[in-house]
C-alpha positions, 0 to 999 in steps of 0.5 A: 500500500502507497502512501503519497504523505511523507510518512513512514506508516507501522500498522498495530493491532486494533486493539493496541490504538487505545494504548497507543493513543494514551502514549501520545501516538497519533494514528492514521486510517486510509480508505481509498484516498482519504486519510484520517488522523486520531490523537488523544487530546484533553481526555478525548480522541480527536479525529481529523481529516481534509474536510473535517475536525470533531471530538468523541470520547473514548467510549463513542470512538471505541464503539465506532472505530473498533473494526478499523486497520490503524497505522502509526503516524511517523513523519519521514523529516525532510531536511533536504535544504542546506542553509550553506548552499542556499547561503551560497547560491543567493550570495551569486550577483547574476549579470 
């Protein structure tokens, strides 16, 4: 399964998401092209996508979610630029 985010995805147990959660993990689904993030916030599992932002409790996500594949949110970190260079190429008087 291909993900265009620049994440690296680890897929856990459904019944490991709660724990992970507590733990400060932020989870991930992916159903076709639509892909939804969970974190725990204040007590309550936050559920976000690209068109939506809402809060359940544990209780109503576990209820609602129980049958979901979840994967571990890692961001790959990109740090491709290098200051020097860009300190380098900007330094250029271009004639």
């Amino acid at each position: 399964q291909t993900c265009a985010l620049p994440i690296s995805m680890q897929k856990i147990q459904t019944q490991e998401a709660l724990a992970a959660l507590k733990n400060g993990e932020i989870l991930l689904t992916r159903q076709a092209d639509q892909v939804q993030f969970y974190a725990l916030v204040n007590g309550r599992v936050r559920i976000q996508n690209s068109n939506s932002r809402f809060t359940l409790s544990i209780e109503e996500w576990q209820a609602l979610f129980f049958k979901e594949e979840f994967w571990l949110y890692e961001p790959v970190e990109t740090s491709e630029i290098s200051l020097e260079k860009d300190a380098e190429y900007y330094g250029w008087n271009h004639k």
